[in-house]
Every structure is written in C-alpha cells, then in structure tokens.
PyMOL CGO cylinders between C-alpha atoms (Angstrom):
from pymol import cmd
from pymol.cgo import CYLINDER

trace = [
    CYLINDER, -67.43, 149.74, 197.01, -70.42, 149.31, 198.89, 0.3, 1, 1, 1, 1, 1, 1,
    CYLINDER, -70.42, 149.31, 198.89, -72.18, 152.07, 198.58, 0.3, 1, 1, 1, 1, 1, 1,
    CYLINDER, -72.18, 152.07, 198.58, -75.21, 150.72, 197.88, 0.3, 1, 1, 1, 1, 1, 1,
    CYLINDER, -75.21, 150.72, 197.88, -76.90, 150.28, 201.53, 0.3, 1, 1, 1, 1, 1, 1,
    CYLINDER, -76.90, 150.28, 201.53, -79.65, 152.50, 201.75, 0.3, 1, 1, 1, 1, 1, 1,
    CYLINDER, -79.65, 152.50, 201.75, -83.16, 151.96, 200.87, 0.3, 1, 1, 1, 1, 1, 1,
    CYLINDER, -83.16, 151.96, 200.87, -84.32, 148.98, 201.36, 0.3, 1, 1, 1, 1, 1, 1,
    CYLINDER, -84.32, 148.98, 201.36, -81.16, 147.92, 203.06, 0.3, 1, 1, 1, 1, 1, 1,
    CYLINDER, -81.16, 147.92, 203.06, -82.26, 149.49, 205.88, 0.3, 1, 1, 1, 1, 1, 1,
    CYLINDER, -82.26, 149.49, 205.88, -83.35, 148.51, 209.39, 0.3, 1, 1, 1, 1, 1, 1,
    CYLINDER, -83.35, 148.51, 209.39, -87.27, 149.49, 210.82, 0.3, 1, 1, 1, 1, 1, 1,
    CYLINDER, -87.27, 149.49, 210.82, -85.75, 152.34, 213.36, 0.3, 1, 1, 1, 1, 1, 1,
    CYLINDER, -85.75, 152.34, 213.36, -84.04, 153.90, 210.00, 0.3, 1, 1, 1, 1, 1, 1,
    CYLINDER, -84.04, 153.90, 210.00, -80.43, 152.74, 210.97, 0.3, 1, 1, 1, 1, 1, 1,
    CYLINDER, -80.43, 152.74, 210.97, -78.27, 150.18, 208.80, 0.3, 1, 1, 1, 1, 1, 1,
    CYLINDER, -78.27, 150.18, 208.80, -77.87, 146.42, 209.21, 0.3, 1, 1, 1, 1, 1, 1,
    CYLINDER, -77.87, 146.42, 209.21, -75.03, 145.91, 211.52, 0.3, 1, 1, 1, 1, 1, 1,
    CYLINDER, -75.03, 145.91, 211.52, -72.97, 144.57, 208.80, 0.3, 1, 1, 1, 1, 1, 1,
    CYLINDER, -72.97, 144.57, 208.80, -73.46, 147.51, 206.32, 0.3, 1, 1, 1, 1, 1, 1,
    CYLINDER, -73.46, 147.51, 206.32, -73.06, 149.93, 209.37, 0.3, 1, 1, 1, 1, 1, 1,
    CYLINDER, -73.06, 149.93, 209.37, -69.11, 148.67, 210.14, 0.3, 1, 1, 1, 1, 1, 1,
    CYLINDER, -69.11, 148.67, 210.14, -68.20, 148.51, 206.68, 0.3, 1, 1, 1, 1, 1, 1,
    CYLINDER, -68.20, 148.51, 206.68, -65.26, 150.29, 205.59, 0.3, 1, 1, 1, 1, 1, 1,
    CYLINDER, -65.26, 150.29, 205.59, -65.15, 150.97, 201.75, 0.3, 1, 1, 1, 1, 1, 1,
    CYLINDER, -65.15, 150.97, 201.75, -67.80, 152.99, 200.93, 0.3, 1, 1, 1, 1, 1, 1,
    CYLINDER, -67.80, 152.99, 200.93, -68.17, 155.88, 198.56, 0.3, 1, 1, 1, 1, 1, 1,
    CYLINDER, -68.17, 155.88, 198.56, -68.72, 158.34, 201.35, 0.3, 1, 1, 1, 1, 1, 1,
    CYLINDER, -68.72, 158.34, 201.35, -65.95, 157.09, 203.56, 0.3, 1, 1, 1, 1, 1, 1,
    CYLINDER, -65.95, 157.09, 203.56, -63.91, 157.02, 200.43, 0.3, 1, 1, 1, 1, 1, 1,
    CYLINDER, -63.91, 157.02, 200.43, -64.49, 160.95, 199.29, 0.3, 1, 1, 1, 1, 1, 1,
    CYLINDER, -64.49, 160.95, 199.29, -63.63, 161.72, 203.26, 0.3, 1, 1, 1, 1, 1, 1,
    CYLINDER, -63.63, 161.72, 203.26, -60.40, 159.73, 202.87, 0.3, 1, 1, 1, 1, 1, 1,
    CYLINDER, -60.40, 159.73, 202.87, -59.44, 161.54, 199.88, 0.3, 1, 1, 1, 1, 1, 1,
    CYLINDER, -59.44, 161.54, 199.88, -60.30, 164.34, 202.18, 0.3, 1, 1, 1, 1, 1, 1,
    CYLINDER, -60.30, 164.34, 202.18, -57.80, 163.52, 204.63, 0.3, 1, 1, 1, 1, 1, 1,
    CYLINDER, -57.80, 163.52, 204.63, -55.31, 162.89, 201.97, 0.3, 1, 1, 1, 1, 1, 1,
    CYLINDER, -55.31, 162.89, 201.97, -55.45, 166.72, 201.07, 0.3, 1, 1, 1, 1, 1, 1,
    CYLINDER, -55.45, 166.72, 201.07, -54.07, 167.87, 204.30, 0.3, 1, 1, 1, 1, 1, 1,
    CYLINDER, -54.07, 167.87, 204.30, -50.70, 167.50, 203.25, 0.3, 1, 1, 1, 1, 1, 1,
    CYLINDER, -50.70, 167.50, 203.25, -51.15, 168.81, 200.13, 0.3, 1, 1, 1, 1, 1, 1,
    CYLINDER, -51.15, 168.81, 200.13, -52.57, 171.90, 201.40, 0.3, 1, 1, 1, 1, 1, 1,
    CYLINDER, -52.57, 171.90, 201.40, -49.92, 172.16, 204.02, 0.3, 1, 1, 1, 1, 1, 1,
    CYLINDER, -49.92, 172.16, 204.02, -47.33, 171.67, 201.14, 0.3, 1, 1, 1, 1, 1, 1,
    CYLINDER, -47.33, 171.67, 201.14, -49.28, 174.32, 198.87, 0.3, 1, 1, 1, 1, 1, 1,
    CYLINDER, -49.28, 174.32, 198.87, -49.35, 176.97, 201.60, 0.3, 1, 1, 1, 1, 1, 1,
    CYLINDER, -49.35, 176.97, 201.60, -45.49, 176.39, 202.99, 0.3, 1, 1, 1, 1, 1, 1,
    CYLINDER, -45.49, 176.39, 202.99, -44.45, 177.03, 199.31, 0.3, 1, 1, 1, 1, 1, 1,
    CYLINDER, -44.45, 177.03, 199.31, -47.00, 179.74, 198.65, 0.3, 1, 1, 1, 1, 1, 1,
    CYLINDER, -47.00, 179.74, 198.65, -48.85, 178.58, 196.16, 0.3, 1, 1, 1, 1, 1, 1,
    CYLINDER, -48.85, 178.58, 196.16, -51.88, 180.00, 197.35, 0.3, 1, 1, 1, 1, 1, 1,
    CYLINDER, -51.88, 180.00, 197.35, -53.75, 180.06, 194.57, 0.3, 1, 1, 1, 1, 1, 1,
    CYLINDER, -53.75, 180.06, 194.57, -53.56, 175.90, 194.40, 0.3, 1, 1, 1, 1, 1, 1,
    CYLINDER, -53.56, 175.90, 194.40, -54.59, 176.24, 198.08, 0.3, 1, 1, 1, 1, 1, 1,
    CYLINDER, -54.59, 176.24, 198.08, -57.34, 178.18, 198.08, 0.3, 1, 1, 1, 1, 1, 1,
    CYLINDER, -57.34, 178.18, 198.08, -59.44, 175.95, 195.30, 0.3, 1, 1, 1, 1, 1, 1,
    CYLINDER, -59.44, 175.95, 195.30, -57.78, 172.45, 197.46, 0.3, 1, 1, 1, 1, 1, 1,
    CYLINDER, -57.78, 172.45, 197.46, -59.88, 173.46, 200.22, 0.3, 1, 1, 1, 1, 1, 1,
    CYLINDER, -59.88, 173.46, 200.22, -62.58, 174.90, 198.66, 0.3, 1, 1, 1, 1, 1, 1,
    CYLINDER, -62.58, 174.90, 198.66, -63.20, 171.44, 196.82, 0.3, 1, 1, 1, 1, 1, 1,
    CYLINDER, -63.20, 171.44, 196.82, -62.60, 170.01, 200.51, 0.3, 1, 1, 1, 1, 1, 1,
    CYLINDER, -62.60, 170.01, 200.51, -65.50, 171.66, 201.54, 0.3, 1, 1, 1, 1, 1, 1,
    CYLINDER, -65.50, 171.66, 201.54, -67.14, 170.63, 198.63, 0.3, 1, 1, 1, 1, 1, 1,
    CYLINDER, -67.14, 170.63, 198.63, -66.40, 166.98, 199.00, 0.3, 1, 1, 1, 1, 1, 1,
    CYLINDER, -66.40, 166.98, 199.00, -67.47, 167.92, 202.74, 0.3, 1, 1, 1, 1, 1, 1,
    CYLINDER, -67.47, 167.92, 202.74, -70.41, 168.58, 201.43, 0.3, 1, 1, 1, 1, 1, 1,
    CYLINDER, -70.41, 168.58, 201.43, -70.99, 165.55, 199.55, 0.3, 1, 1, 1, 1, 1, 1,
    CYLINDER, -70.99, 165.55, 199.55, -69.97, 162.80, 201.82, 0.3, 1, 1, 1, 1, 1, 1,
    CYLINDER, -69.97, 162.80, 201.82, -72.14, 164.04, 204.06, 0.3, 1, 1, 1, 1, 1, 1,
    CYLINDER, -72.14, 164.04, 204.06, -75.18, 164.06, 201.56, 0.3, 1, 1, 1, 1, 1, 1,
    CYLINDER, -75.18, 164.06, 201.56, -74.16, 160.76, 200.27, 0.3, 1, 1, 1, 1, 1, 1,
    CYLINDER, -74.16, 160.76, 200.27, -73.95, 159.48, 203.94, 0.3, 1, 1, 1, 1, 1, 1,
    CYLINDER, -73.95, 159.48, 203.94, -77.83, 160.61, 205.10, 0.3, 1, 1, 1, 1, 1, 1,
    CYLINDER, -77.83, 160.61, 205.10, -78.87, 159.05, 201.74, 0.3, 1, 1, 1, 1, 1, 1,
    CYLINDER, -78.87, 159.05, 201.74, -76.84, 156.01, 201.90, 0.3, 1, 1, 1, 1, 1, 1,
    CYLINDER, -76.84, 156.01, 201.90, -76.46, 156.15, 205.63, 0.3, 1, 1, 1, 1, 1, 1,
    CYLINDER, -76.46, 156.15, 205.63, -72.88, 156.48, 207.39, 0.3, 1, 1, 1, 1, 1, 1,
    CYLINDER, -72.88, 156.48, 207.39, -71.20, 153.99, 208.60, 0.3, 1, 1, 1, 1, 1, 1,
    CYLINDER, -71.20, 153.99, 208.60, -68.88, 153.97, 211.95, 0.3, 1, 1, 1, 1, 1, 1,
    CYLINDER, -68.88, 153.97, 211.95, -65.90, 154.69, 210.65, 0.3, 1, 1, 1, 1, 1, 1,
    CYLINDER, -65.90, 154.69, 210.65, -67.27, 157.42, 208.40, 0.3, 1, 1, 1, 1, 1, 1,
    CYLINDER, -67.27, 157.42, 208.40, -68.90, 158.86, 211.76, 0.3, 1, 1, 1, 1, 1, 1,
    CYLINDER, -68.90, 158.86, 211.76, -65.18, 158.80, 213.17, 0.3, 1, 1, 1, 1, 1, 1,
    CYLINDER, -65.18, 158.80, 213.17, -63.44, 159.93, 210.25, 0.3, 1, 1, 1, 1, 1, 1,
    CYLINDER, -63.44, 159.93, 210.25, -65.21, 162.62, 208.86, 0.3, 1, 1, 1, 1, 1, 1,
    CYLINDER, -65.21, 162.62, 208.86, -65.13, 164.69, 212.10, 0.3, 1, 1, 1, 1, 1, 1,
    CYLINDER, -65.13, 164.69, 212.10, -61.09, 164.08, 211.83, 0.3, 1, 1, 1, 1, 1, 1,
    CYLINDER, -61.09, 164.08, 211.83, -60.57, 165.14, 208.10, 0.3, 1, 1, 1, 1, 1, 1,
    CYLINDER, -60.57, 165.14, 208.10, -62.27, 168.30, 209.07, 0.3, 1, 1, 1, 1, 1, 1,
    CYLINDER, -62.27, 168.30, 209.07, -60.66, 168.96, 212.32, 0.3, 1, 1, 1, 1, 1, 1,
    CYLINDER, -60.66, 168.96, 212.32, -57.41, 168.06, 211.23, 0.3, 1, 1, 1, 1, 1, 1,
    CYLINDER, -57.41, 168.06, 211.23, -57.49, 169.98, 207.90, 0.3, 1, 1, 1, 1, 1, 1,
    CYLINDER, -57.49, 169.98, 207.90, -58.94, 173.63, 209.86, 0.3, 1, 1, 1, 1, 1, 1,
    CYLINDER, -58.94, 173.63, 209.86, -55.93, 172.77, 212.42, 0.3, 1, 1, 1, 1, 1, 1,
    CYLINDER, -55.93, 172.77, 212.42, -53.10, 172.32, 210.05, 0.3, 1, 1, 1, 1, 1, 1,
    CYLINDER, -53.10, 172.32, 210.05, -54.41, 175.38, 208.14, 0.3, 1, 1, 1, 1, 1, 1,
    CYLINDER, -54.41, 175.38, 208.14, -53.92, 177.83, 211.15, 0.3, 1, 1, 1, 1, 1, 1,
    CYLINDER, -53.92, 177.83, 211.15, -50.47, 176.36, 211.88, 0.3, 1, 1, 1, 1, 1, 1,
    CYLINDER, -50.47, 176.36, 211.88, -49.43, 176.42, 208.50, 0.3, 1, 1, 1, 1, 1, 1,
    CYLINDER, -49.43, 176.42, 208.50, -50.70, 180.18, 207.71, 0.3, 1, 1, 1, 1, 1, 1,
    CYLINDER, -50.70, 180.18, 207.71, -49.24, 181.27, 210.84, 0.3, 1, 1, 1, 1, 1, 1,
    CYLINDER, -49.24, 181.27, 210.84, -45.82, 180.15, 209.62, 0.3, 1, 1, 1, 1, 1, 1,
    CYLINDER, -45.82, 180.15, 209.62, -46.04, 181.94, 206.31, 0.3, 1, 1, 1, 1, 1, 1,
    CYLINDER, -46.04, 181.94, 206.31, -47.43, 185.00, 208.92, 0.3, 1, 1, 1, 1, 1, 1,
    CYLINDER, -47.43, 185.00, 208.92, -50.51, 185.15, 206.80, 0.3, 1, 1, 1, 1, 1, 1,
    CYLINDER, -50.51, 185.15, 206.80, -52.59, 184.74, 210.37, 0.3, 1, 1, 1, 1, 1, 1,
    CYLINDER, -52.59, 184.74, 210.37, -51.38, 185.44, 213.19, 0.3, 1, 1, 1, 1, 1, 1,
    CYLINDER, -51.38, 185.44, 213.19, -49.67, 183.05, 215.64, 0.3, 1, 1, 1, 1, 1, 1,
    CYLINDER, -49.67, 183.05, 215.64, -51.41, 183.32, 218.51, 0.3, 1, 1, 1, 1, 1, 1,
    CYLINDER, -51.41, 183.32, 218.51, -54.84, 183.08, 216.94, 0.3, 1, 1, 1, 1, 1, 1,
    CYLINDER, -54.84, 183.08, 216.94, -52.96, 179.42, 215.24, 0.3, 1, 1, 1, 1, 1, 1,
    CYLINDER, -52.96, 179.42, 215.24, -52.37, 178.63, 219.13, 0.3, 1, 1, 1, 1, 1, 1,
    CYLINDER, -52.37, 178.63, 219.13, -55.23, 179.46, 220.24, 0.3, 1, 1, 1, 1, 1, 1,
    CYLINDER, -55.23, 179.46, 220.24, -57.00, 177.46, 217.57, 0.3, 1, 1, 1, 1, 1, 1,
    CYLINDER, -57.00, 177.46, 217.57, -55.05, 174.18, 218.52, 0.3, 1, 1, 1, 1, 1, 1,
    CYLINDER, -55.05, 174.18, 218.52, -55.27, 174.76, 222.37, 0.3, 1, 1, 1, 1, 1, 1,
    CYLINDER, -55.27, 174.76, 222.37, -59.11, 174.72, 222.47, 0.3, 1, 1, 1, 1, 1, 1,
    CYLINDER, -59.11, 174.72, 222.47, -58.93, 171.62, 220.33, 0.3, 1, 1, 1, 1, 1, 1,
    CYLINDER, -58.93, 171.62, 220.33, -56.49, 169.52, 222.65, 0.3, 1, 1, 1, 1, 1, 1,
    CYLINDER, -56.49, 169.52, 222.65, -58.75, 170.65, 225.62, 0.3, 1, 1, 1, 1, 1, 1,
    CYLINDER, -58.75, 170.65, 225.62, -61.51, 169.49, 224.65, 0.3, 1, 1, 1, 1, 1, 1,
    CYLINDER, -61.51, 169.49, 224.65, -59.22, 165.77, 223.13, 0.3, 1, 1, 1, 1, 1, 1,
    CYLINDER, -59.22, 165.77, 223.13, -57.74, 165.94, 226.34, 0.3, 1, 1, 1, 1, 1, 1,
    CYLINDER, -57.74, 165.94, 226.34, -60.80, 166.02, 228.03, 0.3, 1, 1, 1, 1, 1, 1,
    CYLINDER, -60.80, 166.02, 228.03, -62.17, 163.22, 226.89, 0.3, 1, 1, 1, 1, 1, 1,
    CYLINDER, -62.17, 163.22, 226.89, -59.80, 161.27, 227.56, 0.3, 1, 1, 1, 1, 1, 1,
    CYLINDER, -59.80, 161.27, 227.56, -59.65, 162.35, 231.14, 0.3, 1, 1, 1, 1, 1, 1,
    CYLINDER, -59.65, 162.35, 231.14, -63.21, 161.39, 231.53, 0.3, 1, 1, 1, 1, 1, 1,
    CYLINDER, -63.21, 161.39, 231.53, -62.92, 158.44, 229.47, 0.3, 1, 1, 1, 1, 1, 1,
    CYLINDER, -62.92, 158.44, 229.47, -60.12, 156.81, 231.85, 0.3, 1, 1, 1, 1, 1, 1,
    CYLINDER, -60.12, 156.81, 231.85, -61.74, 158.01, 235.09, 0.3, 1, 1, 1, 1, 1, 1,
    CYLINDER, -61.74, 158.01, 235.09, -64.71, 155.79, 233.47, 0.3, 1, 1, 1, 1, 1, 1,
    CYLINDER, -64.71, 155.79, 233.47, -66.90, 158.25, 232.74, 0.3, 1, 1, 1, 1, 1, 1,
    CYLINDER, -66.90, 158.25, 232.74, -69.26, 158.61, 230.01, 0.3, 1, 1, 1, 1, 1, 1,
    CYLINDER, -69.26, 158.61, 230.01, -68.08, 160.08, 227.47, 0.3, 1, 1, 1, 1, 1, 1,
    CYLINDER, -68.08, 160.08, 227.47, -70.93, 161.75, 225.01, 0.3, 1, 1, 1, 1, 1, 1,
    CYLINDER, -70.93, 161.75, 225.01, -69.35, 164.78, 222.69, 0.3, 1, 1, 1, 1, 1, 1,
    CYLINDER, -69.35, 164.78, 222.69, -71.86, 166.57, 220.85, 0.3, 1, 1, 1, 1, 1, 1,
    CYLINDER, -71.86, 166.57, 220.85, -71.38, 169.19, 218.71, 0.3, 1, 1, 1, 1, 1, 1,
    CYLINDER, -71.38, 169.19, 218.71, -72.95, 172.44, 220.89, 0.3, 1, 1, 1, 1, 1, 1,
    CYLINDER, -72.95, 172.44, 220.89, -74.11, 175.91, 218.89, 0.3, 1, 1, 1, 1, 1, 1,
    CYLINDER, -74.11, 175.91, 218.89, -71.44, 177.79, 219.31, 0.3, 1, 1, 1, 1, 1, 1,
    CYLINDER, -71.44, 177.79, 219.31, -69.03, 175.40, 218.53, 0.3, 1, 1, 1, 1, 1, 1,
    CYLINDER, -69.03, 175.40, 218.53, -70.82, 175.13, 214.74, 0.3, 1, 1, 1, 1, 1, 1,
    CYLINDER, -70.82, 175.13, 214.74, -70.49, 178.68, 215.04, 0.3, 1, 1, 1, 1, 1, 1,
    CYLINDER, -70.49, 178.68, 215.04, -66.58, 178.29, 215.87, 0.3, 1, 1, 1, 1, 1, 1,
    CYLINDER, -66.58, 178.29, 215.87, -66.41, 175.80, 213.12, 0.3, 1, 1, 1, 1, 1, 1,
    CYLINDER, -66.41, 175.80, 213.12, -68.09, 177.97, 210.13, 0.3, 1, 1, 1, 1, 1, 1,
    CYLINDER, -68.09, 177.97, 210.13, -66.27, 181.24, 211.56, 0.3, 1, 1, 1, 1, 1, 1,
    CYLINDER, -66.27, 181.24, 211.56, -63.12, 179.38, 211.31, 0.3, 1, 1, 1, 1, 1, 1,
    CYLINDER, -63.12, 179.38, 211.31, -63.84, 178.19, 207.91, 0.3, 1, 1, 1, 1, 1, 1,
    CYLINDER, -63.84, 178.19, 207.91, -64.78, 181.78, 206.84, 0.3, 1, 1, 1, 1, 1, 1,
    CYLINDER, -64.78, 181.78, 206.84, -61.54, 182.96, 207.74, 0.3, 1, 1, 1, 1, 1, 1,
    CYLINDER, -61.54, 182.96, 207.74, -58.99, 180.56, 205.99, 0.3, 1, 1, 1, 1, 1, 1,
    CYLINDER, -58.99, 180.56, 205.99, -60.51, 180.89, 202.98, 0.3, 1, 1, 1, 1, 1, 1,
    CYLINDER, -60.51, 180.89, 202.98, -60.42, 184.74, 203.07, 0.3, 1, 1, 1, 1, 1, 1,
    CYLINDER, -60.42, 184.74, 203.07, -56.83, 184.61, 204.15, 0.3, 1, 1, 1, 1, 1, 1,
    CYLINDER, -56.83, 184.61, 204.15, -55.91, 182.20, 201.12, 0.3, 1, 1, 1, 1, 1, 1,
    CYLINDER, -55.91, 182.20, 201.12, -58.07, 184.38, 198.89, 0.3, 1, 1, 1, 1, 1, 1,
    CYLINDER, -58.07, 184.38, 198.89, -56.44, 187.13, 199.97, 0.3, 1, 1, 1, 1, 1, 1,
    CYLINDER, -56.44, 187.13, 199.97, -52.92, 185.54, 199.52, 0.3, 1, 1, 1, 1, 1, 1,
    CYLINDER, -52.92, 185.54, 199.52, -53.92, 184.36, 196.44, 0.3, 1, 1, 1, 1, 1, 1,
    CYLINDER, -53.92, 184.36, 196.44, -54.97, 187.83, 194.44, 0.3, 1, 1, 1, 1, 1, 1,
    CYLINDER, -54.97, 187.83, 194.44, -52.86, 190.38, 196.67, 0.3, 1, 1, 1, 1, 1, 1,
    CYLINDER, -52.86, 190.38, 196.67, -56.04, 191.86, 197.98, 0.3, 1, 1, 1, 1, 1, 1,
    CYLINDER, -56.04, 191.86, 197.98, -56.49, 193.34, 201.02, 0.3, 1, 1, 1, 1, 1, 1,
    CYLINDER, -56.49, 193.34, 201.02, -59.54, 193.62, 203.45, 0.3, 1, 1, 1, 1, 1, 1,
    CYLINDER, -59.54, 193.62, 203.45, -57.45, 194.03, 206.72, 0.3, 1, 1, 1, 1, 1, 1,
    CYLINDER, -57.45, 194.03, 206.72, -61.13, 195.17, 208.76, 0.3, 1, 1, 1, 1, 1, 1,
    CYLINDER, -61.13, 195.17, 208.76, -63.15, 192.40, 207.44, 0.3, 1, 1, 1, 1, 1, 1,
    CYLINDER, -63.15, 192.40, 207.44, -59.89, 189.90, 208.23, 0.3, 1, 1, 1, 1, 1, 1,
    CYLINDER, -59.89, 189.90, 208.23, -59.56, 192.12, 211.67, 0.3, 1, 1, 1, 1, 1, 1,
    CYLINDER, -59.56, 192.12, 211.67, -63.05, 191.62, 212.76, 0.3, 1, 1, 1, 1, 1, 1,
    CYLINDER, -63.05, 191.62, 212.76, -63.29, 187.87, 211.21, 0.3, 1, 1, 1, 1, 1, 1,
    CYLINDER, -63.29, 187.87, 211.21, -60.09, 187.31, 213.47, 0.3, 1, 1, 1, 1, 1, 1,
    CYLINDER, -60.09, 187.31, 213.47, -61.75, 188.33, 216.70, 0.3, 1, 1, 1, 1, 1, 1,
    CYLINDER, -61.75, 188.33, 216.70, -64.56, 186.71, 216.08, 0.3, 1, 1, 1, 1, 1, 1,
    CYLINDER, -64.56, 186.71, 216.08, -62.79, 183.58, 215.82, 0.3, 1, 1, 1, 1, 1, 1,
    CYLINDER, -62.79, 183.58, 215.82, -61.21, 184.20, 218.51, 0.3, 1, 1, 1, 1, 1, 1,
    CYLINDER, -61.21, 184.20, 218.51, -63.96, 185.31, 220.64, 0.3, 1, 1, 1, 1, 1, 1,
    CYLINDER, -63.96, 185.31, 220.64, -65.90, 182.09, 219.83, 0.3, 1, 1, 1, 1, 1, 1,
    CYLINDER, -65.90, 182.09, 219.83, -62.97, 179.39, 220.04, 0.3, 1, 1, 1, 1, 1, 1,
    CYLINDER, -62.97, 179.39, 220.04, -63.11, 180.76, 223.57, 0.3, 1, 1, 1, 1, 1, 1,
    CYLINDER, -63.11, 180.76, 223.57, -66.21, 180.52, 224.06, 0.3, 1, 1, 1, 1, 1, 1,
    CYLINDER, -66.21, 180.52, 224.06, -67.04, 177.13, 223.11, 0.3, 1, 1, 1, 1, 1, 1,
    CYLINDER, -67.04, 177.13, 223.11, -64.01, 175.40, 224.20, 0.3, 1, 1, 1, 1, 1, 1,
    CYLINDER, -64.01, 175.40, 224.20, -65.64, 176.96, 227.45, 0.3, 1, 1, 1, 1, 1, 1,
    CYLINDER, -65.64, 176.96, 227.45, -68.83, 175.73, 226.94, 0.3, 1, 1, 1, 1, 1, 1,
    CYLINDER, -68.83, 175.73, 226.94, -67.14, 172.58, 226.20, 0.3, 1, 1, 1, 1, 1, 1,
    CYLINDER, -67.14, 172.58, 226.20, -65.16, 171.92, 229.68, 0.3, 1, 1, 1, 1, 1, 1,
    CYLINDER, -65.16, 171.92, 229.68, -68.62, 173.43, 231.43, 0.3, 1, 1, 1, 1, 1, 1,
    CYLINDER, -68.62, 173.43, 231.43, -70.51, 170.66, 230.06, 0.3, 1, 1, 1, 1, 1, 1,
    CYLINDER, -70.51, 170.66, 230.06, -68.12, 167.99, 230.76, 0.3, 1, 1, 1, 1, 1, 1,
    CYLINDER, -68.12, 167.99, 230.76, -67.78, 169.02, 234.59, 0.3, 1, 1, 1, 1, 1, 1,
    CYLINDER, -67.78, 169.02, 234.59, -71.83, 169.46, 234.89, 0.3, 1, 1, 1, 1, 1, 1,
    CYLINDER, -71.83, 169.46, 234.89, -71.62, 165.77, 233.23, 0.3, 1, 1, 1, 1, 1, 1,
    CYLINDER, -71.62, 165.77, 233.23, -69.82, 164.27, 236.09, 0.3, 1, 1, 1, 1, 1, 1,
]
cmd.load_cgo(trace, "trace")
C-alpha cells in the first residue's frame, strides 16, 4: 500500500506529488473502502433485526471515519479518497434511514425526507454541471450540523432497538431537529447554487 507519502514526500504549497495524489491503494482509501463495504452489512443487520450487530457496525464506521480522515491530513488524501470518503458516509446515513424506516424504527417520512434533500442537492449539480457551470460543493454549517444531527439519531434509534429502551422525547425532539435542519440546508444548498449562477 502506499501509505507512506507524507513528510518529506510532500510538495512546497503542502499538497502531494501528483503521482502520490492519484494513487489508489492507500491505507486511508483502504479503511474508507472497508467503509463502504459495511453498508450492506448494516442494511442486512437492521432488515433482520439484529440491532445489536448494527449498532457497534456503525459505531466502528464512525470510528474508521475517524481514522481515515486522521490518517489522510497526516499522510495527505489522495483524489479518490477525497471522492470516496464523502460517498461511504453519505451512502451509509442514507441507507440507514431507508432501512430503519422499513423495520418502522424511524419514521418514513423523516427516511424521505432524508433522501430527497440528498438527490436535490446530486441533482443539482448535475444541472449546473451540464449547463457548464461551475460546479464548487462545499460543505456549509448547517449542513455539518445536518450531518452530526443525523448521525446522533441513528445511533440512538439502533441503541434503542438494541436494549428495548425507550427515550421517545429525546428521539421526538432529535427527529425534528433533523428534520428541521435537512430542510434547512438542503435550502441553503439550492440558495447558493442559484446566487452562483
């Protein structure tokens, strides 16, 4: 793996050699893959409610989250991590609310709600990408917000699931406020891109 290209291996402006910066096998890019390789696991888990297995699956997710994206600031990231850590993440929150919404462990229009903001904001992009313009997605405030929010909540639903508790204000009021904020910054999102063009 080459996961040695930091430190001296990098260029004056801080950034990696071109080669080392499209290079594909690296132990970062490799923990995110794994990553991505636990969706259906965790999909699989949840359907058959084994929510205890769940529950630690994506807590060591966001561990390995974690991780990669230490290893990548010290070893520096390469493209395809860039790309493909953003994915593993997106694509692991997304199939998460679908899949709990199945079992009715969230509810179903919170799941669509979830999805919709994120093909919005995919479909955006790729409006604006073939009308030729720029395209420049970064990540605004209350979309981290979104993001951690959203987090918050699948875990306390699997934890929930998992040990037959029950918290149903804290999972009310979590709810909303995922709601409230997938709103808003799928808003913020499409207010951006039209003040772009």
């Amino acid at each position: 793996m080459q996961c040695g290209v930091g430190g001296g291996a990098r260029m004056p402006d801080g950034g990696l050699p071109r080669d080392a910066a499209n290079a594909v096998v690296t132990l970062p890019n490799a923990i995110t893959f794994a990553r991505l390789c636990a969706v259906p696991a965790a999909v699989w888990l949840v359907l058959h409610e084994d929510f205890p297995a769940a529950f630690w699956l994506f807590v060591a997710a966001g561990v390995s989250d974690a991780v990669d994206g230490w290893l990548a600031r010290r070893l520096g990231s390469t493209t395809v991590g860039k790309v493909l850590d953003p994915v593993a993440d997106k694509l692991l929150l997304v199939s998460m609310y679908v899949t709990l919404a199945a079992v009715r462990v969230l509810p179903d229009w919170l799941a669509i709600l979830v999805v919709f903001r994120d093909l919005l904001i995919v479909g955006g992009v790729v409006v604006l990408g073939v009308t030729g313009q720029k395209v420049a997605i970064e990540p605004l405030r209350i979309s981290k917000l979104n993001t951690v929010l959203q987090i918050a909540l699948v875990a306390l639903a699997l934890a929930m699931s998992a040990t037959g508790w029950g918290w149903p204000v804290l999972t009310a009021g979590l709810g909303w406020a995922v709601a409230a904020s997938t709103v808003a910054s799928g808003g913020a999102y499409v207010w951006t891109g039209a003040r772009a063009r």
